[in-house]
C-alpha positions as CSV (number, residue, x, y, z in Angstrom):
1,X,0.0,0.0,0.0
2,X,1.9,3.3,-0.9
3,X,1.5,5.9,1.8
4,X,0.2,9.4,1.0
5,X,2.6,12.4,1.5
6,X,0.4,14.7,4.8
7,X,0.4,18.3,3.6
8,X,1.1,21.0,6.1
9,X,-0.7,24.1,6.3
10,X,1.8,26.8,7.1
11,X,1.2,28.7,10.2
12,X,-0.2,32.5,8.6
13,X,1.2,34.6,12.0
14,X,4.8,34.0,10.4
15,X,6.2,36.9,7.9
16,X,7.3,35.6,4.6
17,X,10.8,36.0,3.8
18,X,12.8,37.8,1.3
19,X,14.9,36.2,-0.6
20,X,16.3,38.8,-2.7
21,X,18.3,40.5,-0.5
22,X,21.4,43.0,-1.6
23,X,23.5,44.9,0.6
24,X,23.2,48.3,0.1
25,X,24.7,50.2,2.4
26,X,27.0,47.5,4.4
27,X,30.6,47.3,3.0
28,X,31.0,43.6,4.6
29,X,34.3,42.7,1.3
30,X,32.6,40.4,0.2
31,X,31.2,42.4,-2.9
32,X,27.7,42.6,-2.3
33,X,27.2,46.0,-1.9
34,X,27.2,47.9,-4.9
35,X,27.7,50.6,-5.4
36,X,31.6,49.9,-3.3
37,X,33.7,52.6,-2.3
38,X,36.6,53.4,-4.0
39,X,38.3,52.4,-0.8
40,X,37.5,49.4,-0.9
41,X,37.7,48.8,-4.8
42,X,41.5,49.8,-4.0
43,X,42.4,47.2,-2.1
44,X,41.1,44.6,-3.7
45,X,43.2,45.8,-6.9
46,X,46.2,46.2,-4.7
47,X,45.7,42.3,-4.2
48,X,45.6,41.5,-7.1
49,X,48.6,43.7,-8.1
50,X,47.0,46.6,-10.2
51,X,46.1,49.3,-7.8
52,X,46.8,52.0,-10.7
53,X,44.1,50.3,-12.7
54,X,41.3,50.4,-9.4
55,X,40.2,54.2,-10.9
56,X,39.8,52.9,-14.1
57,X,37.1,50.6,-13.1
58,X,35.5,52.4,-10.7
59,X,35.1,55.6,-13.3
60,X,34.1,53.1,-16.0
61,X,31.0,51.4,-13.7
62,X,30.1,54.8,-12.3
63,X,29.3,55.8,-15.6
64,X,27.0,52.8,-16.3
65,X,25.3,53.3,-13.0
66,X,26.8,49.7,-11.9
67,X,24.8,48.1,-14.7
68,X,26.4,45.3,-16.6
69,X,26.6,45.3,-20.6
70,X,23.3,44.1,-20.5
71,X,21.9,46.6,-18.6
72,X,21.2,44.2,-15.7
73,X,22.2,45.3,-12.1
74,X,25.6,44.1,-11.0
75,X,24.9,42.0,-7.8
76,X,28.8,41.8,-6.9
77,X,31.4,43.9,-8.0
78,X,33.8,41.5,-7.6
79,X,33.3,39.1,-10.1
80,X,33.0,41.9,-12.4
81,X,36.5,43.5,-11.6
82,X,38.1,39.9,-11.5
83,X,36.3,39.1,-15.1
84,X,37.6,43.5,-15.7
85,X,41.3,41.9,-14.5
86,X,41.4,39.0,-16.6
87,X,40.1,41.2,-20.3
88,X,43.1,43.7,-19.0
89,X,45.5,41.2,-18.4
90,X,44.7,40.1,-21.8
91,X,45.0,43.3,-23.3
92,X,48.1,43.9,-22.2
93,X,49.5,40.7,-23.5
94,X,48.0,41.4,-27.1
95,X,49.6,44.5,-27.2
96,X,52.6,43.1,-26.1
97,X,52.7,40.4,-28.7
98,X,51.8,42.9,-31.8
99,X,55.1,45.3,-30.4
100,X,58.4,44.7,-32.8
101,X,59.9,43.4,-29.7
102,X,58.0,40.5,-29.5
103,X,59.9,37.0,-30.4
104,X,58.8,33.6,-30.1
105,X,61.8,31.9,-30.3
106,X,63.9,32.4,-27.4
């Protein structure tokens, strides 16, 4: 005989929760809040050794209103300055290539 699942009737006193919940206000590092401070968008380039490039990024996002190319909110500014990093890191090593004092063979 298969047994029937009991359904449960929620208690209604108990205030639904909110899922959806982004730090505005509380810089806690773990890049949540957005907008960040430059502060804070300084050290995390200093980690990651470009702290002359933390400007760059922050003037570039301020002037999308922290919107991704999309136009969707950015939910955490850090994956977007590690995925910012990685494109400039790349940059940097195309340029480098296409110079006249580029050789492969060593």
């Amino acid at each position: 005989m298969k047994r029937k699942a009991k359904r449960i009737v929620p208690p209604i006193d108990k205030p639904l929760r909110n899922h959806h919940k982004i730090a505005i206000i509380n810089d806690d590092g773990f890049g949540t809040s957005v907008p960040p401070t430059l502060a804070s968008i300084e050290i995390y380039f200093d980690q990651k050794g470009l702290l002359d490039n933390a400007s760059d990024f922050y003037n570039e996002h301020e002037l999308r209103d922290w919107k991704s190319v999309f136009g969707q909110p950015i939910i955490n500014w850090k994956v977007c300055a590690a995925e910012w990093i990685y494109n400039y890191r790349q940059e940097v090593k195309h340029r480098f290539r296409m110079s006249p004092f580029y050789s492969e063979s060593f």
